[in-house]
N, C-alpha and C positions, 0 to 999 in steps of 0.2 A: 613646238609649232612656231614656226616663222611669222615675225611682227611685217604685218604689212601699215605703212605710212597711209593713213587718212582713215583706217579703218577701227572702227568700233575694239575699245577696251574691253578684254573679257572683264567679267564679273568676278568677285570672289565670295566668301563665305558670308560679310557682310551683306551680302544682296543674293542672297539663296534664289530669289523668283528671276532673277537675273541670270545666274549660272544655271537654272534648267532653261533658259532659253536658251544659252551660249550651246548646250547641251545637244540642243535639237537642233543648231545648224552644224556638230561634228555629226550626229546620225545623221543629216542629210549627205552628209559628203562622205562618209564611209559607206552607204548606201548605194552613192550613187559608184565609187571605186568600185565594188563587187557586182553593179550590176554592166558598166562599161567590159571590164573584164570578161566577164559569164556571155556576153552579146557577143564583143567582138571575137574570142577565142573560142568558141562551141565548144570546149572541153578538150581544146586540143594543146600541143605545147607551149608555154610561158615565156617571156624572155624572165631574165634575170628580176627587171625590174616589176614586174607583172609581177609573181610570186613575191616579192618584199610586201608591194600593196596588196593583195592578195592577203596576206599572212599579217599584214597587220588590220587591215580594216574584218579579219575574223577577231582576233587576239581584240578588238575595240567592243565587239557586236558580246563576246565572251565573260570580259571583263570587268567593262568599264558601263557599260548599258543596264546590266544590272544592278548597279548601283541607284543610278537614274530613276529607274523605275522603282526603287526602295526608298526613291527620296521623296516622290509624289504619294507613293501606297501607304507608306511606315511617317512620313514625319508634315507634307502639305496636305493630304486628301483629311486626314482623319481632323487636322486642324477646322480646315473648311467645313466639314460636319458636324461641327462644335458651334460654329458660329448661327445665330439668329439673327438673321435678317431675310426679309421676302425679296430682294435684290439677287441672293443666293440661289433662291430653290430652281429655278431650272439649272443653272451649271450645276448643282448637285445630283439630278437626273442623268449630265452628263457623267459627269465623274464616273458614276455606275459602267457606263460603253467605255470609256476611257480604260478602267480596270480590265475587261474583256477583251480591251485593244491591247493590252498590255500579256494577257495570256495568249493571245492568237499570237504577236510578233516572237514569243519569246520560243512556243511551239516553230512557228519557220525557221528563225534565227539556231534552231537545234538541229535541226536538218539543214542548212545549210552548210552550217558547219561542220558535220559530219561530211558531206560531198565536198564543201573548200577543203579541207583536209586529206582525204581520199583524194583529188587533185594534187595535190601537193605531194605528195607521198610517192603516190605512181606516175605523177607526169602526165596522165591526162584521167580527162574521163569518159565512157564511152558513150551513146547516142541518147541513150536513156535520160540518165544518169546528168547530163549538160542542158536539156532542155528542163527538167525537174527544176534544176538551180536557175534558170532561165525564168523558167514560170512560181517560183519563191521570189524572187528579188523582186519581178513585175508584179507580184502580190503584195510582200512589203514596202513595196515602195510604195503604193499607193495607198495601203493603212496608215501607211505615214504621214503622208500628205495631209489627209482629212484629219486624223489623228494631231497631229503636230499644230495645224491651221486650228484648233480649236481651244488648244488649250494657250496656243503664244495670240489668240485674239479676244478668248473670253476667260477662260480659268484663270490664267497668271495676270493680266489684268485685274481681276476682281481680287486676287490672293494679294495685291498690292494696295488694292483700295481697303478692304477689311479686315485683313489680318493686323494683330498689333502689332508693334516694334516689340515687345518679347517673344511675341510668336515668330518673328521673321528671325530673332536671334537664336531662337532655339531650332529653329527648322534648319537655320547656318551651322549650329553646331552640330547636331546632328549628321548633315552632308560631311562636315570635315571629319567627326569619328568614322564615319564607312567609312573613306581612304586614308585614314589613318595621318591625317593632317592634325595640327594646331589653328584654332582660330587666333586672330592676330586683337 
């Protein structure tokens, strides 16, 4: 990823609440790749550059997103439900739709993929088939929205106010075992 001047340090494993927020602005911009693509092209031929993007912002939606979503389900959600405090219980109400937002996206995210691919393979897609992935991205995208706006305004705020410095270390370490990193 190209270092842009003035713009915000990604996160690393020491600030785990930090890197799922970094998180959510690559799903927004892989997002919005596939849904630019899918609008402008209807299913029709690529240039060169179109399928790169294309084929990587699926291979991101594939591999890397479900990580993501194993970091909030498997190692911050279940932290948060540990914790007692009345400052908690409605975000924890949410967490619950948060989870459900997380099987609806992963449900589109499968079909789409299936039809990015079927694109890719044959060079188009036909009328069907182009508006389907049309009306998934304009789906996903807007679970996202609300989805993402909830958890980078109340969840991972509050995940930084009450979680302890060993729970944020372990949630760090965690993250860096799925990809197979070293924490530093």
């Amino acid at each position: 990823m190209p270092v842009v001047i003035g713009s915000k340090r990604e996160s690393d494993f020491t600030d785990p609440i930090g890197m799922l927020s970094d998180c959510h602005r690559r799903i927004e911009r892989f997002l919005r790749v596939l849904l630019t693509i899918a609008t402008e092209q209807h299913g029709g031929t690529l240039t060169e550059e179109q399928k790169v993007s294309l084929e990587t912002a699926l291979n991101y939606f594939r591999n890397a997103a479900p990580k993501h979503t194993a970091d909030e389900e498997e190692s911050l959600f279940p932290r948060l439900r540990r914790l007692e405090s009345p400052e908690l219980q409605s975000t924890l109400v949410r967490i619950d739709a948060l989870e459900h937002d997380h099987e609806r996206a992963d449900k589109g995210h499968q079909e789409v993929d299936r039809l990015g691919r079927e694109w890719l393979s044959r060079g188009r897609l036909d009328g069907e088939d182009a508006r389907r992935m049309t009306t998934l991205l304009t789906e996903l995208s807007e679970l996202y929205e609300r989805h993402i706006a909830l958890e980078d305004r109340e969840v991972f705020p509050c995940a930084n106010r009450l979680l302890s410095p060993e729970d944020r270390t372990a949630v760090g370490a965690e993250m860096a075992e799925r990809r197979g990193a070293r924490v530093r």
